[in-house]
Backbone as JSON, one array per atom type, in Angstrom:
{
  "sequence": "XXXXXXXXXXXXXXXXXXXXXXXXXXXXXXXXXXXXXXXXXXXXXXXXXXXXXXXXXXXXXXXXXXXXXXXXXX",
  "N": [[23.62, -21.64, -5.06], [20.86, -21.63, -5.03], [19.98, -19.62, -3.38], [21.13, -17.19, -4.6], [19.25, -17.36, -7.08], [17.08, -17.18, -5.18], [17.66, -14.07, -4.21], [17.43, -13.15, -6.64], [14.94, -13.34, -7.99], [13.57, -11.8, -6.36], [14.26, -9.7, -5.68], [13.03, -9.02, -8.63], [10.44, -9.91, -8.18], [9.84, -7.32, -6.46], [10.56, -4.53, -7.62], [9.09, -5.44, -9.86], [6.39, -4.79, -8.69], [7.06, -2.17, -7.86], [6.85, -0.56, -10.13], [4.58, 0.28, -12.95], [2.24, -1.29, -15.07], [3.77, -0.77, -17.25], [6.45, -0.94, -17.41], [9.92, -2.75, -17.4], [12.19, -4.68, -16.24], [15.29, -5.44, -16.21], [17.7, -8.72, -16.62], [20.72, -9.31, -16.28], [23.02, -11.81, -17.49], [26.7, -12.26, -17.36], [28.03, -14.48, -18.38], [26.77, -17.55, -20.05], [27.58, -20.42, -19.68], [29.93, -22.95, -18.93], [32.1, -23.55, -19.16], [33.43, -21.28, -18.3], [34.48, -18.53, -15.82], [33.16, -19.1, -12.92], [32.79, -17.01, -10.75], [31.82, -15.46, -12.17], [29.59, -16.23, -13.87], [27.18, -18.38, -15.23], [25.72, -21.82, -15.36], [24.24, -23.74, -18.19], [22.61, -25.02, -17.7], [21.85, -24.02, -15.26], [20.65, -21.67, -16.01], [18.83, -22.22, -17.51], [16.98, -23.13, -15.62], [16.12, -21.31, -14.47], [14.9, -19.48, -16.48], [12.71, -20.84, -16.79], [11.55, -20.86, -13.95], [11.01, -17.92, -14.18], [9.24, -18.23, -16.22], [7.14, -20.32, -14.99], [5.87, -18.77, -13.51], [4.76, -16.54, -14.42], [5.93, -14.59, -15.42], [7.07, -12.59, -17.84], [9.28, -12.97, -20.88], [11.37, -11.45, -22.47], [13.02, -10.35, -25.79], [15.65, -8.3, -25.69], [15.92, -6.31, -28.15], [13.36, -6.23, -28.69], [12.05, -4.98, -26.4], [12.99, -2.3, -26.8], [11.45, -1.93, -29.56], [9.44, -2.23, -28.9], [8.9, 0.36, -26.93], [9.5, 2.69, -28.64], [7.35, 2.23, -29.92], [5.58, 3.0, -28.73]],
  "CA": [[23.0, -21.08, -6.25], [19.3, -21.6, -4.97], [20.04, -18.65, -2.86], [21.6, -16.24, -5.51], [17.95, -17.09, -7.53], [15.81, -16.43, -4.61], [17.63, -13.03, -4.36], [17.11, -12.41, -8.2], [13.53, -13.36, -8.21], [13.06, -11.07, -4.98], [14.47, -8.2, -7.04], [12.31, -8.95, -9.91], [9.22, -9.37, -8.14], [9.98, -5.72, -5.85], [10.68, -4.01, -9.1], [7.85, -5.36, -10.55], [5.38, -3.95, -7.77], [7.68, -0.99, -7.86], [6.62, 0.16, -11.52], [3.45, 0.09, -13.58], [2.64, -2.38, -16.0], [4.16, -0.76, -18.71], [7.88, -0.76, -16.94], [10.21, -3.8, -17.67], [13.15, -5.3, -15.34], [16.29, -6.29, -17.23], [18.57, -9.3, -16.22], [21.88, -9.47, -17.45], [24.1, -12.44, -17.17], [28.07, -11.95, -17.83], [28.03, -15.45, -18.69], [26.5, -18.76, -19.58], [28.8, -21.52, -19.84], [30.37, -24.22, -18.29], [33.78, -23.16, -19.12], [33.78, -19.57, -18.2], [34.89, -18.34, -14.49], [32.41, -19.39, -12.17], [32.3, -16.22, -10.25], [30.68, -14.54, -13.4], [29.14, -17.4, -14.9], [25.96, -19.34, -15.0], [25.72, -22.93, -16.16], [23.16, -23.4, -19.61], [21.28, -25.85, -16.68], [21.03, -23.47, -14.75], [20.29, -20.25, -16.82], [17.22, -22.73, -17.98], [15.82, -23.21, -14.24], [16.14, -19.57, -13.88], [14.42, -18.94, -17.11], [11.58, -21.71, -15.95], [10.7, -20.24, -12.75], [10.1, -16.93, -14.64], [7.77, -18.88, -17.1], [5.92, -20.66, -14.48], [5.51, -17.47, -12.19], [3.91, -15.6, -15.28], [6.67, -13.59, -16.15], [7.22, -12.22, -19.51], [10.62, -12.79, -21.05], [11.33, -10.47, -24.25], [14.54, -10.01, -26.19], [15.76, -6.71, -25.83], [15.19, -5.52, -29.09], [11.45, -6.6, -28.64], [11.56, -4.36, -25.79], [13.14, -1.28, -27.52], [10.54, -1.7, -30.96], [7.96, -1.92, -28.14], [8.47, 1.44, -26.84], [9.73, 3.24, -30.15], [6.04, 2.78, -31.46], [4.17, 3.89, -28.12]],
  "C": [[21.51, -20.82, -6.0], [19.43, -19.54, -3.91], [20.28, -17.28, -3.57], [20.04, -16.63, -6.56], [16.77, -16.66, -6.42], [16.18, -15.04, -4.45], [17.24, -12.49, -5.65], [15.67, -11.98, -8.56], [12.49, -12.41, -7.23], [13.32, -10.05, -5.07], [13.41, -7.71, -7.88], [11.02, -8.49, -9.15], [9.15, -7.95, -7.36], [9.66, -4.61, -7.04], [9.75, -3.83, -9.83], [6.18, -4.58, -9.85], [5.84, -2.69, -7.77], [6.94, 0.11, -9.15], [5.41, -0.04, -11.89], [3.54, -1.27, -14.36], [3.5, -2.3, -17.38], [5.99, -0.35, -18.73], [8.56, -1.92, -17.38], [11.75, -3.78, -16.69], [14.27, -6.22, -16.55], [17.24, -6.99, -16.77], [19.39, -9.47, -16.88], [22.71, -10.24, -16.51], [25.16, -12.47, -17.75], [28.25, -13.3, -18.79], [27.72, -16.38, -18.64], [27.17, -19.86, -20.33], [28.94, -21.92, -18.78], [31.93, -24.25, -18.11], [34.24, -21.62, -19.13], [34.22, -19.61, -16.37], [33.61, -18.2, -13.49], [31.91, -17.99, -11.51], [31.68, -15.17, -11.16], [30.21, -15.14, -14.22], [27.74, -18.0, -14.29], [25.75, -20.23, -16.1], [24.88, -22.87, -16.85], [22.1, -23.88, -18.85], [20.77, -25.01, -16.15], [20.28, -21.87, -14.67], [18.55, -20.91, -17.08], [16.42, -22.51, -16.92], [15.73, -21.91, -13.67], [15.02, -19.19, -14.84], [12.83, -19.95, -17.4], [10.89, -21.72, -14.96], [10.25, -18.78, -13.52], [8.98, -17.26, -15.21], [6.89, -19.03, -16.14], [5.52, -19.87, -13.21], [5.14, -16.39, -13.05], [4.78, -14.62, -15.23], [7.57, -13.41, -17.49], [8.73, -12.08, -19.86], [10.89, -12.49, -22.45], [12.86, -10.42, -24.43], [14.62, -8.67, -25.73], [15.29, -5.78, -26.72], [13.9, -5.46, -28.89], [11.15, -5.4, -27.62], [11.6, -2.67, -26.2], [12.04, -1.03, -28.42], [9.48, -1.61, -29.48], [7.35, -0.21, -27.45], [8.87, 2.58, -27.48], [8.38, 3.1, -30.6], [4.91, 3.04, -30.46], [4.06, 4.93, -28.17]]
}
């Protein structure tokens, strides 16, 4: 699993050098649970330590909608 986040985060940050600041990178997980099928799943533990290295690597994590109303009123 540490391996399947350093590819994610090695995405993100590419992506993020890829675009301006006013671009956004969208992760989508099929599933987080514990009782879903592993090969399309991510545990709630470890959806958190995914969504804890974004925090403490200064990256901004918005709902979707938030990101839609955001560029609907530029």
């Amino acid at each position: 699993m540490k391996y399947l986040l350093q590819i994610l985060v090695s995405v993100v940050l590419l992506l993020s050098i890829a675009f301006s600041s006013h671009a956004a990178v969208i992760l989508q997980y099929h599933h987080v649970s514990d009782s879903t099928p592993a090969s399309t799943s991510i545990s709630p533990k470890q959806f958190e330590v995914h969504l804890q290295y974004l925090k403490d690597n200064n990256f901004k994590v918005v709902a979707l909608s938030e990101l839609i109303e955001g560029i609907k009123n530029q």
